[in-house]
C-alpha positions in Angstrom: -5.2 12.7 5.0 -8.5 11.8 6.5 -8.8 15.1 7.4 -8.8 16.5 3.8 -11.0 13.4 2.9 -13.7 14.3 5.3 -13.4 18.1 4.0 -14.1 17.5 -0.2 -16.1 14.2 0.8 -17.6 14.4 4.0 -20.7 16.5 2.5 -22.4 13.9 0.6 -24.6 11.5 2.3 -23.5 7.8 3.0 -26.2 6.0 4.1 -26.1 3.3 6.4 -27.0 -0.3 6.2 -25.1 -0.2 2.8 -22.4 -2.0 1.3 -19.7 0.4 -0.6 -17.8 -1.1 -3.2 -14.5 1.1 -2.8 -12.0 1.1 -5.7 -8.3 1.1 -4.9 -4.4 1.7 -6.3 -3.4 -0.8 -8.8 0.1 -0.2 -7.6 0.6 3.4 -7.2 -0.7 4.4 -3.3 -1.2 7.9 -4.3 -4.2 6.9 -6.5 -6.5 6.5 -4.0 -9.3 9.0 -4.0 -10.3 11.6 -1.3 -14.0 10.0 -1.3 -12.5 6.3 -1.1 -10.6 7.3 2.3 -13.5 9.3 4.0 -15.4 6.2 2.6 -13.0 3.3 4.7 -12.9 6.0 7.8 -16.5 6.2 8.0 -17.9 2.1 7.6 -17.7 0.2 10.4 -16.6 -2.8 8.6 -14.4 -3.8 5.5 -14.7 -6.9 3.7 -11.5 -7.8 1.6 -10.1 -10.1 -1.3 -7.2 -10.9 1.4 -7.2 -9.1 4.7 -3.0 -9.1 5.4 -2.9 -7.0 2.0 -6.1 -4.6 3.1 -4.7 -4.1 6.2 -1.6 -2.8 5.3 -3.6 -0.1 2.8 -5.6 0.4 6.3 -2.4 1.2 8.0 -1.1 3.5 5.7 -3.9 5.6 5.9 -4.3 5.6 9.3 -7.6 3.6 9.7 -8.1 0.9 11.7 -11.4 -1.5 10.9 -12.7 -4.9 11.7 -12.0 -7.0 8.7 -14.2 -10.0 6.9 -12.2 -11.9 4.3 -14.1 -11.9 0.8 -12.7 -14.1 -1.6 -13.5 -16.2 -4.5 -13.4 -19.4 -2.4 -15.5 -18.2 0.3 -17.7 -15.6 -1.1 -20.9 -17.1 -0.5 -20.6 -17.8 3.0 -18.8 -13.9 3.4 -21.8 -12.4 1.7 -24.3 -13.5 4.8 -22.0 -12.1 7.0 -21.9 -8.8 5.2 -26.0 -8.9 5.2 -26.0 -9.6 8.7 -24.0 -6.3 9.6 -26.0 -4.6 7.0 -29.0 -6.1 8.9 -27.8 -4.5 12.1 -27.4 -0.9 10.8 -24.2 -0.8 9.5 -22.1 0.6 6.9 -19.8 -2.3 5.1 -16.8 -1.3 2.4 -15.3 -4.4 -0.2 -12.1 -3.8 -1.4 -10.2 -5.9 -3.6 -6.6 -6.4 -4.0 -6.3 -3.6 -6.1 -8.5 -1.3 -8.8 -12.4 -2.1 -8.7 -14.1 -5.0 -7.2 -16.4 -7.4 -9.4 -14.1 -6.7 -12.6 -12.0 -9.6 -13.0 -11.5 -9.5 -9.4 -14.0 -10.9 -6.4 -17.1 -9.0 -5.4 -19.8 -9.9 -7.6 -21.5 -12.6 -5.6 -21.1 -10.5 -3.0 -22.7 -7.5 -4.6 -26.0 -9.8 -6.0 -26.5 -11.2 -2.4 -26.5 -8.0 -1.3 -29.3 -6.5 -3.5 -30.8 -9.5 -3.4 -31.8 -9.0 0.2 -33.0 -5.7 -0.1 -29.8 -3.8 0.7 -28.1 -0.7 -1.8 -24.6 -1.5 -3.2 -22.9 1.8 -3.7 -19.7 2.0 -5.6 -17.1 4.4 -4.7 -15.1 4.7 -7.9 -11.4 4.8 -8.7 -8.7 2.9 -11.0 -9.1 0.3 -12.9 -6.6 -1.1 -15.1 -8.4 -1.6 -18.1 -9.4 2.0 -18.4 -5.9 2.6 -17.5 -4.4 1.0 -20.3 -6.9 1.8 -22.9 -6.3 5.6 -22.1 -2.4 4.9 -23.6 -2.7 2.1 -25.5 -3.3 4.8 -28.9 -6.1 2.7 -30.1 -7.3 4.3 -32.9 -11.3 3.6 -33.7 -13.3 5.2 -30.8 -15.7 2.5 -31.0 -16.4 -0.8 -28.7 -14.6 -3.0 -26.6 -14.3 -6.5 -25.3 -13.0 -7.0 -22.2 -11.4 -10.9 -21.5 -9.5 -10.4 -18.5 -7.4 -13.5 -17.6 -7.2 -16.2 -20.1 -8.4 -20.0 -19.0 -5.6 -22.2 -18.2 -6.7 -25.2 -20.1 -4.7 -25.2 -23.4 -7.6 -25.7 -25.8 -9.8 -23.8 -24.1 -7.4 -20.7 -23.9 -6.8 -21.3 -27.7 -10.5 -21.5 -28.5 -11.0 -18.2 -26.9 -7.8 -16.8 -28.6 -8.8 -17.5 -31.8 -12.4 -15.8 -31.4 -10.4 -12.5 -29.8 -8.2 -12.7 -33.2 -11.9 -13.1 -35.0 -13.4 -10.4 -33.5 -13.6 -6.7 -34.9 -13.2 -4.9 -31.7 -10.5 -4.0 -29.1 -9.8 -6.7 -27.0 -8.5 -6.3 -23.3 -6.6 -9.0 -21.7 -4.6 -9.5 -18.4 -1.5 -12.2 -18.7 1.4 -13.2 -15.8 4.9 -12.6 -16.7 5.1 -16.2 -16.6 2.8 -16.4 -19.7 3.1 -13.5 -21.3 5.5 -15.0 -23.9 3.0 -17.9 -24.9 0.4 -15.1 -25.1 2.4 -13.4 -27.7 3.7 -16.4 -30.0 0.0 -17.3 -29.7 -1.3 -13.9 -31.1 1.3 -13.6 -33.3 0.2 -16.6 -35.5 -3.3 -15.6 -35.1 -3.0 -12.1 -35.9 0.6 -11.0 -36.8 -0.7 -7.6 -38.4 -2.9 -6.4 -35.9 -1.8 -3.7 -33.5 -0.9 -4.9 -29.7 0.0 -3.0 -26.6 1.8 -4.1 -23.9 1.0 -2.5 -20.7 3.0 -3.7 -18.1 3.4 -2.8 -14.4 1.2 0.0 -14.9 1.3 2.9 -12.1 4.5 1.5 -10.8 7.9 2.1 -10.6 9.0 0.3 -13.6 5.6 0.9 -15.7 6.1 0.5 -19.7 3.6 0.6 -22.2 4.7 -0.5 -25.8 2.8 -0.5 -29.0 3.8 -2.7 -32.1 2.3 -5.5 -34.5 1.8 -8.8 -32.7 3.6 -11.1 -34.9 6.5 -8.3 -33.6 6.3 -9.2 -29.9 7.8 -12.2 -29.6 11.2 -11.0 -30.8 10.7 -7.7 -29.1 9.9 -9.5 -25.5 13.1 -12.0 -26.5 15.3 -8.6 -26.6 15.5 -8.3 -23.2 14.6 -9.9 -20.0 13.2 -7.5 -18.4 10.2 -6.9 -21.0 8.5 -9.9 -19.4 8.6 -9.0 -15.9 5.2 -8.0 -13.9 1.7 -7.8 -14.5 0.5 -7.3 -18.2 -2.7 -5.4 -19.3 -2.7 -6.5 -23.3 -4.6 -4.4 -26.0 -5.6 -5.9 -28.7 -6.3 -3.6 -31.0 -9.6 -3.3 -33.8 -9.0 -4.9 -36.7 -10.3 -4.0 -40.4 -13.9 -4.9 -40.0 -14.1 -6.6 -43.7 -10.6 -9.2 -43.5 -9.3 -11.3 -46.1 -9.6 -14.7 -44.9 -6.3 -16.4 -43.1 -6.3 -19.1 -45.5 -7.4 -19.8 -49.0 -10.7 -22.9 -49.7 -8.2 -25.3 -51.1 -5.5 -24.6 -49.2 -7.7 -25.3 -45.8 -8.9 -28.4 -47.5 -5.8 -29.6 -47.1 -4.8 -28.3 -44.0 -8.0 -30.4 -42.5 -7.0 -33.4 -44.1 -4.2 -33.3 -42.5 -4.8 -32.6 -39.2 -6.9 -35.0 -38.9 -3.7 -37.5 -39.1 -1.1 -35.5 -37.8 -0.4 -33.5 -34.9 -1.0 -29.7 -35.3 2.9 -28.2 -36.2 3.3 -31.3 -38.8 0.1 -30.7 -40.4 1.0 -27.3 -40.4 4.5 -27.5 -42.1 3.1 -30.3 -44.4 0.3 -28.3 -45.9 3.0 -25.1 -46.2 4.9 -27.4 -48.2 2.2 -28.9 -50.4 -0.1 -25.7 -51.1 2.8 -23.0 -50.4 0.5 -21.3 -48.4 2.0 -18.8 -45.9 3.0 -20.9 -42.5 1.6 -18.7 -40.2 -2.0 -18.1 -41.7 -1.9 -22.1 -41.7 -0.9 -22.2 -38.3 -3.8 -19.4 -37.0 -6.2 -21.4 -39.1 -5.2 -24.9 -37.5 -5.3 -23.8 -34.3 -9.1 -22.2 -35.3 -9.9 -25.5 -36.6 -8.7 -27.6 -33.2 -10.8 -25.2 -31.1 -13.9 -26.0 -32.7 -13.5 -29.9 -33.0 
């Protein structure tokens, strides 16, 4: 292999005292690129999201390097070692786990210390899963979109941001856990029940699925089987009507607010159904907007 890498790749010039940000497999090994191999042969150095997964990449391909662990915890202090190589003369590659550095993943610091102390960052480019799942996903308007990656932990906090994605006109892209993946869905599925969601799961692997259906849909269609909520999730949000009708009539959200302000979320929720027979879920997407913004 890194004989056929040096013969497509080996042409161009790599210059050294640079730091090449190399893009890798999401899960599929086959993915990587010609260049990226002739790339890790070539550096003398390769910093890493988590060395014991790196190395065994490394190994596969047959190339053995010194390794500098780059991580979010510790990418400050990695970054001066990386400009001290580069200060010596030397070629440096950052990998991540997997697909391209700096997006969602580690690398970022590392490539703004970098260029901050004179040095070139060159990426070397490859997979990335949001491209990935965007390619299959079938959204419809070729127009913008709005990648969130993973969602914050914090309950309000991942509900405020929710409800702006649900607000939003464009394509939103999203990566969930399999652990989470189910809130994720009853969540949207209040917020936005019509709009058009794809499920990209495991994607390059073995067991890779990508499904397409309306969101207030998933949560049934995850419940249908186990397996559905196994592995990593890529989730597509797809555009919505730019001109919507609003989730919940003037009066109606009068109400609502009223209530909330006495009871907790579900009982306002069911109470104001009752009282304005108002749909439940538009009341529930416009409660949980209303919390976020208190």
């Amino acid at each position: 292999m890194l004989q056929a890498a040096a013969s497509q790749a080996g042409g161009q010039e790599y210059p050294a005292a640079t730091l090449y940000v190399v893009a890798t497999p999401i899960g599929n090994l086959a993915d990587i690129s010609l260049r990226a191999v002739h790339t890790l042969g070539l550096v003398d150095a390769v910093a890493c999201e988590d060395t014991r997964h790196s190395g065994q990449l490394l190994r596969h391909l047959g190339i053995d390097k010194p390794l500098l662990a780059a991580h979010e915890h510790n990418e400050r202090e990695a970054a001066q070692a990386v400009v001290a190589r580069l200060l010596r003369g030397e070629r440096v590659a950052y990998v991540s786990d997997a697909g391209t550095p700096a997006i969602s993943d580690p690398g970022a610091r590392l490539v703004a210390s970098v260029r901050a102390a004179g040095f070139r960052a060159l990426p070397i480019p490859g997979v990335s899963s949001v491209v990935t799942a965007l390619s299959v996903a079938g959204v419809e308007e070729n127009g913008p979109f709005r990648f969130v990656g993973f969602l914050p932990s914090a309950a309000k906090e991942r509900e405020r941001l929710l409800s702006e994605c649900a607000r939003m006109h464009e394509t939103q892209v999203l990566f969930e856990a399999p652990h989470r993946i189910e809130a994720l869905c009853a969540q949207l599925a209040a917020l936005c029940p019509e709009r058009a969601l794809s499920l990209c799961r495991e994607l390059t692997k073995q067991f890779e699925s990508v499904h397409t259906l309306a969101a207030g849909q998933a949560p049934a269609w995850l419940a249908e089987q186990p397996q559905r909520s196994r592995g990593e999730f890529v989730v597509v949000l797809h555009a919505s009507p730019a001109a919507a009708e609003p989730l919940v009539e003037a009066g109606h959200e009068n109400t609502l607010r009223i209530l909330l302000r006495e009871l907790p979320l579900k009982q306002a929720v069911v109470l104001a159904a009752e009282i304005t027979g108002a749909a439940r879920n538009g009341l529930y997407a416009r409660a949980l907007e209303i919390k976020a913004q208190d």
